[in-house]
N, C-alpha and C positions, 0 to 999 in steps of 0.2 A: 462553140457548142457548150451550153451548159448541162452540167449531171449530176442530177440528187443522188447524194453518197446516203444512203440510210443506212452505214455502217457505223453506227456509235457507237465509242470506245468511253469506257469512263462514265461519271459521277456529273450529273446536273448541276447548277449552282444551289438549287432551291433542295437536292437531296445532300447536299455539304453543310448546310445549314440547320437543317433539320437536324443530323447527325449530331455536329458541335451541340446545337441545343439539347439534345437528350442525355450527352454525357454530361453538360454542366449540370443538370439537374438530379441526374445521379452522385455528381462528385459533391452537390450543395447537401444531399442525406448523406455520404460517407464520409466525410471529411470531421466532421463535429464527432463523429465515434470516434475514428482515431487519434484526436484530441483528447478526447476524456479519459478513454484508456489509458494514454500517456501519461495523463496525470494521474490516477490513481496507480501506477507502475510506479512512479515518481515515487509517491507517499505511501506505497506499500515498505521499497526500500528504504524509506527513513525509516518507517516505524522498525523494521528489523535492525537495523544500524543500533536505534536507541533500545532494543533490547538485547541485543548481543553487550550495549554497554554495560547497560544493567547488569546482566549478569555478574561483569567482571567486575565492577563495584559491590557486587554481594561476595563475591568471590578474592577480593582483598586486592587483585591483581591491579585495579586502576582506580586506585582511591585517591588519587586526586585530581577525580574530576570535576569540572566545576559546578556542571551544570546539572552532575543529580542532587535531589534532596532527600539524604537517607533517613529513615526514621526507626530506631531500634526500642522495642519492649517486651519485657519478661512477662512471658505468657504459659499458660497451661493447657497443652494440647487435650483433649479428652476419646478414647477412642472408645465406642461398645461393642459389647458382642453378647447382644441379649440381655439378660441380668447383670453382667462384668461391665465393670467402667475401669480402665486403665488410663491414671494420668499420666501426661508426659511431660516434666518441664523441660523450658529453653526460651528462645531469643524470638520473636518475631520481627522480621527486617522485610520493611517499604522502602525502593525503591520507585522515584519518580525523574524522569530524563524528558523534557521534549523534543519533539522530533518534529515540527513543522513551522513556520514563519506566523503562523498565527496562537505559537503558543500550547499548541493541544501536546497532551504528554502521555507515556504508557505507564503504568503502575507495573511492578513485578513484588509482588507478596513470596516470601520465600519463610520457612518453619526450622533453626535449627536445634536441635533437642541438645540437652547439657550431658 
């Protein structure tokens, strides 16, 4: 005696299918974000790296690094306050450090009064 079981348990072939297909097509738009992210996470952290150095090359602590190019010139700060002009002399110090494989660098301009 044969008996149609019309108790189906489970997932079609043609609905597993479908399925896999819709998430690859999601994963093919979120994959490329997390990528890009990555990389600017990446080179957020270098640019900080190369100003944290910065600093400490303005700051005398790691003067011998190689790869920044300090630039020091005596300059005259000028400040107003309405009619009043206050000048201030000192040093104006550029530092440049790069911080990516292609070369690109941060400037930190720093003012020290004598």
């Amino acid at each position: 005696m044969i008996s149609n079981k019309k108790h189906d348990k489970g997932f079609s072939l043609i609905e597993i299918i479908i399925a896999i297909f819709l998430i690859g097509i999601i994963a093919v738009f979120l994959l490329p974000m997390f990528s890009f992210s990555y990389t600017h996470l990446h080179r957020s952290g270098n640019r900080t790296e190369a100003v944290y150095s910065s600093r400490q090359v303005i700051d005398n602590d790691d003067a011998d690094n190689d790869e920044a190019l300090v630039s020091a010139a005596s300059d005259t700060l000028e400040i107003y306050f309405g009619d009043i002009t206050i000048p201030i002399e000192g040093e104006n110090i550029n530092v440049r450090i790069p911080y990516d494989k292609h070369g690109k660098t941060i400037s930190v301009d720093v003012f020290h009064s004598e």
